[in-house]
C-alpha positions in Angstrom: 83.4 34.5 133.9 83.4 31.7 131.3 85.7 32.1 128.3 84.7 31.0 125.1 86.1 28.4 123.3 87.4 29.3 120.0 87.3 27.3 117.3 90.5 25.5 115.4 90.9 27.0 112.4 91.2 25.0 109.3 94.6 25.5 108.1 95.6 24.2 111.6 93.4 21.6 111.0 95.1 20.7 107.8 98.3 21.0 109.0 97.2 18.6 111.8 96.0 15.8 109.0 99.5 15.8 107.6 100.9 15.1 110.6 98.2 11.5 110.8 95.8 13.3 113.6 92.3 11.6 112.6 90.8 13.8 114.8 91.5 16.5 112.8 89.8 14.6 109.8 86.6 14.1 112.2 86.4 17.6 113.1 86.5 19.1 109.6 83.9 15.8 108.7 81.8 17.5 111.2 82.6 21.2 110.4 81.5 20.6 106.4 79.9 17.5 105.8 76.2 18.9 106.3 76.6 21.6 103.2 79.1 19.5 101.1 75.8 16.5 101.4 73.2 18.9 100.8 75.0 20.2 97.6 76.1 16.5 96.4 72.0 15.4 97.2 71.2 18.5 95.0 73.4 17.9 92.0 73.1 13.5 92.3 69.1 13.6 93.3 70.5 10.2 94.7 70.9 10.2 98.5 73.3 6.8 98.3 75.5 8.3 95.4 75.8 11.8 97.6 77.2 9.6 100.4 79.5 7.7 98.3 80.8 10.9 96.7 81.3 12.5 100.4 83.2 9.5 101.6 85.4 9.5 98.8 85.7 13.7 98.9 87.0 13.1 102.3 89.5 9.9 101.6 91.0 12.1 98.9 91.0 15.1 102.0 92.7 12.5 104.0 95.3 11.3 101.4 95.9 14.5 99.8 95.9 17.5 102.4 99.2 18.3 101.6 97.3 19.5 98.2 95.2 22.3 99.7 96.8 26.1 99.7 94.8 28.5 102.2 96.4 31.2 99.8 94.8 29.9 96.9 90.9 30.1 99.1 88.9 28.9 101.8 88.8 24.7 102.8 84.9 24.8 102.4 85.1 26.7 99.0 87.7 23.9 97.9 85.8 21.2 98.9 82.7 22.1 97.4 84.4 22.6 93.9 85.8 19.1 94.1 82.9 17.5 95.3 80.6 19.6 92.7 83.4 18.3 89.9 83.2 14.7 91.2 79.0 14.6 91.5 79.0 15.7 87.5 81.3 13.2 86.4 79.5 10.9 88.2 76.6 11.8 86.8 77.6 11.9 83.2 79.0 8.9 83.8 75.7 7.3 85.0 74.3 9.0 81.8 76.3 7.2 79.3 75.4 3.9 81.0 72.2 4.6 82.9 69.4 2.0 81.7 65.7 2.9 82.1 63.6 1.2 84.7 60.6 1.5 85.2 59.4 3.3 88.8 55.9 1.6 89.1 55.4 -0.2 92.5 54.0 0.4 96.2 57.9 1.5 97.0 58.8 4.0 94.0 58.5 6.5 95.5 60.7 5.6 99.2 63.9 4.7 100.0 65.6 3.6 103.3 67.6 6.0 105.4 70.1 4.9 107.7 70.5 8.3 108.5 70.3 9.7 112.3 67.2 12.2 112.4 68.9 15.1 114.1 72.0 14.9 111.6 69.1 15.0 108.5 67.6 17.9 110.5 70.9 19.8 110.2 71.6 18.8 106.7 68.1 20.4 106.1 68.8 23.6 107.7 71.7 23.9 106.1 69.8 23.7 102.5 67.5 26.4 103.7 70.1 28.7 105.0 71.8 28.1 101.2 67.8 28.5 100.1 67.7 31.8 102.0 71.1 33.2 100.9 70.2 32.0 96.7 66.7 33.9 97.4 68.7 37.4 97.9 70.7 36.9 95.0 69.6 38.8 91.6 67.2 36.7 89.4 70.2 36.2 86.8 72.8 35.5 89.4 70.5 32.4 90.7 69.6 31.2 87.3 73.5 31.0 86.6 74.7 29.5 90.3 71.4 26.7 90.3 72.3 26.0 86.4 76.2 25.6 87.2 76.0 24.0 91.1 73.0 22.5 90.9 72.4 21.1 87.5 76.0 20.7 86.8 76.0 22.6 83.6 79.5 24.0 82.9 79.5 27.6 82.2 79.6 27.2 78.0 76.5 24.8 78.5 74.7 27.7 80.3 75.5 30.2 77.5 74.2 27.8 74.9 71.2 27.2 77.0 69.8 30.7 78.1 71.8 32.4 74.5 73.6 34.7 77.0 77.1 35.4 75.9 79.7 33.3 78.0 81.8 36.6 79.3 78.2 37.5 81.1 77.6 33.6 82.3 81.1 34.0 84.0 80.3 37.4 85.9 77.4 36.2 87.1 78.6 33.2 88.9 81.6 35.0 90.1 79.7 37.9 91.2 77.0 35.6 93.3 79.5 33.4 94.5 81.3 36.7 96.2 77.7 37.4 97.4 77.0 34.3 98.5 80.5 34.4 100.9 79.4 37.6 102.7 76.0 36.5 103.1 76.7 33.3 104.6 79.9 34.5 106.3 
């Protein structure tokens, strides 16, 4: 009879980071890099960008896990927030400065991947479980989630965009998120 191995839970993991155990770092890299990268590729459309922003996401896990309450919610749900919050100021900074180019060429369209095959196969079946879980949501729940996660519209931006009052825009993300956790959970 084999018993199975449990997994370390992330509060022990944190706990372990404060302490200097890298490891700990690595495992939690490993645990949520796939879904934080899909999300970050999402928001960024810029696979180069996403990395950069998951690097620094976890530096700032590294330097600051002393920062993270487990009372206040889960790692992953922390994580995504600041990496969400840190791929639209990125992008709005790249707005403000972002010159036009033109894409013409036999290489517009390509871009070099130094990424390992299998870990690009995870990171894709991680975007379709998300895919999956956004497809059972209502109509209005996704429109709010894609426009807030995805586009990196801030709930008052989505009221001014789709004219829905901004009480409704905040029920809707809050009441797909809470869907979103049981279905992927």
């Amino acid at each position: 009879m084999t018993a199975t191995v449990q997994p370390v839970p992330d509060s022990a993991l944190i706990e372990n980071m404060r302490t200097g155990d890298e490891a700990a770092l690595s495992t939690l890299y490993d645990r949520y890099s796939a879904m934080l990268f899909a999300m970050l590729v999402r928001i960024l459309r810029d696979q180069q960008a996403a990395e950069e922003v998951l690097q620094d996401l976890f530096l700032q896990l590294w330097r600051n896990a002393a920062q993270f309450d487990a009372a206040r919610g889960s790692l992953p749900a922390w994580l995504m927030v600041i990496g969400r919050n840190r791929a639209i100021s990125r992008l709005r900074g790249r707005r403000d400065r972002e010159v036009l180019e033109e894409n013409e060429g036999d290489y517009a369209n390509t871009f070099a991947s130094s990424q390992n095959i299998e870990d690009e196969a995870v990171r894709a079946q991680v975007a379709r479980n998300i895919s999956a879980a956004m497809g059972q949501l209502p109509v209005e729940q996704r429109q709010a989630v894609e426009l807030a996660y995805f586009e990196g519209m801030t709930q008052s931006e989505i009221a001014n965009k789709t004219g829905i009052p901004l009480g409704t825009v905040k029920t809707r993300v809050r009441t797909a998120m809470q869907t979103l956790r049981q279905i992927i959970a």
